[in-house]
N, C-alpha and C positions, 0 to 999 in steps of 0.2 A: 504494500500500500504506500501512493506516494500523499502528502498533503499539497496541495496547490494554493494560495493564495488568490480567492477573489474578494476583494473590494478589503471588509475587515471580517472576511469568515475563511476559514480553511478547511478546504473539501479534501478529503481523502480519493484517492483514484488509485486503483490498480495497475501493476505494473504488467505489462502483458506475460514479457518472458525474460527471465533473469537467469544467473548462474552465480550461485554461491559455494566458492570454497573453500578448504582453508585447513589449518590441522591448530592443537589444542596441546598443550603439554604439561604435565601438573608434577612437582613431586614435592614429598615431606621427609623429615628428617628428623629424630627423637633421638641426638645424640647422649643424653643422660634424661631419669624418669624427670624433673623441673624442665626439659630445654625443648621447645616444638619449632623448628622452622619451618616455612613452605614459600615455596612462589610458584605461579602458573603464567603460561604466558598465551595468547592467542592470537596464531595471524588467521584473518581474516581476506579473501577475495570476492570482491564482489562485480557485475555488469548487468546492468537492465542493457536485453541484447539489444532492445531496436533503438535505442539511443546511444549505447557504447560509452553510455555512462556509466559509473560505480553508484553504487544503491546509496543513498540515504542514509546518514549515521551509524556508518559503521563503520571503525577505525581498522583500517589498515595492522595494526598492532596493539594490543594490549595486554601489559607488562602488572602483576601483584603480586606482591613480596608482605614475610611479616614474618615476626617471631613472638612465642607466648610464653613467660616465664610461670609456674605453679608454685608455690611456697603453699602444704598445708591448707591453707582455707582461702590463701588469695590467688589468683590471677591476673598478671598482670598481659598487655599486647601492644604491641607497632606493629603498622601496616602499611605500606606503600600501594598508591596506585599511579600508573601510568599509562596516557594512549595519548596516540600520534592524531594526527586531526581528521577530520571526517567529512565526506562529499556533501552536502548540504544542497544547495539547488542550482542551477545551468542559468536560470537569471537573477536570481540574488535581489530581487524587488526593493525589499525592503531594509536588508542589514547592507546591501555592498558586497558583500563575500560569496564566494562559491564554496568556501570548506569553513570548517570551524577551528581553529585552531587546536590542537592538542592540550592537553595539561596535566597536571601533577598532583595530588594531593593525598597527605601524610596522616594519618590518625592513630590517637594512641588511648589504652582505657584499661579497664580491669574489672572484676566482678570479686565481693567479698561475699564466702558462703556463710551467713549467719545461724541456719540450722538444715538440716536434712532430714530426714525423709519423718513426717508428725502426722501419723491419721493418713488424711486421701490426699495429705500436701507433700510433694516428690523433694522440693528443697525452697529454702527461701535467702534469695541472695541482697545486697547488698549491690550497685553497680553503676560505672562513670565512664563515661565515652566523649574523645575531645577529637572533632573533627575537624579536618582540616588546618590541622594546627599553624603551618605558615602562611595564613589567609591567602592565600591564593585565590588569583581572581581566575573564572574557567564558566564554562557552560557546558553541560552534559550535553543541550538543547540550542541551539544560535537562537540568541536572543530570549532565553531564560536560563537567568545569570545564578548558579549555583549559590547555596548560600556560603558566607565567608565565616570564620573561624566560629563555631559556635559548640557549646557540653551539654550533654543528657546527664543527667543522674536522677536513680530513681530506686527503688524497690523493685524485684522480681521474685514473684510467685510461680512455682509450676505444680501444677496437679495432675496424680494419675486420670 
């Protein structure tokens, strides 16, 4: 599905005939029981054939890295993410551009387990997530602007 821009409404339209390929590559690493690494990386090919364009939002490359450290009842994570920029539209109406730029952004967090498993409750955590930690300015979307450094922290419950 491509979106097209008329007037200030954007209409989805089909794309006739495409070809997407690409390969996917994932591994992890538990060098001692505290230490998790992993990164995946994805290339991606894409052509809507009857225009000999690349499809719509989707990067050519994308790169995710992290490490999670376990001490006992905490958790702590880094996480990288990286993609290259991505075909956007043949007439670019309204931003100017035909691709989106690529971008970067860095997150780090942890969960603290405050008890486990009580009745039909499986655990109940503790937990803080900081996104985007070097504000980075980026758009998953051209022209809806990702948001810039912001934290969750909250409670988590999970039940059987």
């Amino acid at each position: 599905i491509q979106i097209v821009q008329q007037g200030v409404l954007f209409l989805p339209q089909n794309v006739g005939r495409a070809i997407t390929e690409g390969v996917e590559f994932t591994a992890e690493a538990n060098p001692v029981d505290w230490l998790s690494l992993y990164a995946n990386y994805t290339f991606t090919r894409t052509e809507d054939i009857d225009t000999g364009l690349p499809l719509r939002r989707f990067p050519r490359h994308r790169w995710n890295t992290g490490v999670t450290f376990t001490w006992d009842k905490l958790t702590l994570f880094a996480e990288t993410v990286l993609t290259t920029r991505q075909f956007e539209t043949a007439n670019a109406p309204v931003t100017g551009q035909n691709y989106n730029p690529g971008y970067y952004r860095i997150d780090l967090g942890g969960t603290y387990l405050l008890w486990g498993r009580y009745g039909a409750m499986e655990r109940a955590e503790l937990f803080a997530r900081f996104n985007n930690i070097t504000d980075a300015r980026y758009s998953e979307v051209l022209g809806f602007p990702a948001p810039p450094f912001n934290a969750l922290i909250g409670l988590r419950f999970a039940f059987n």
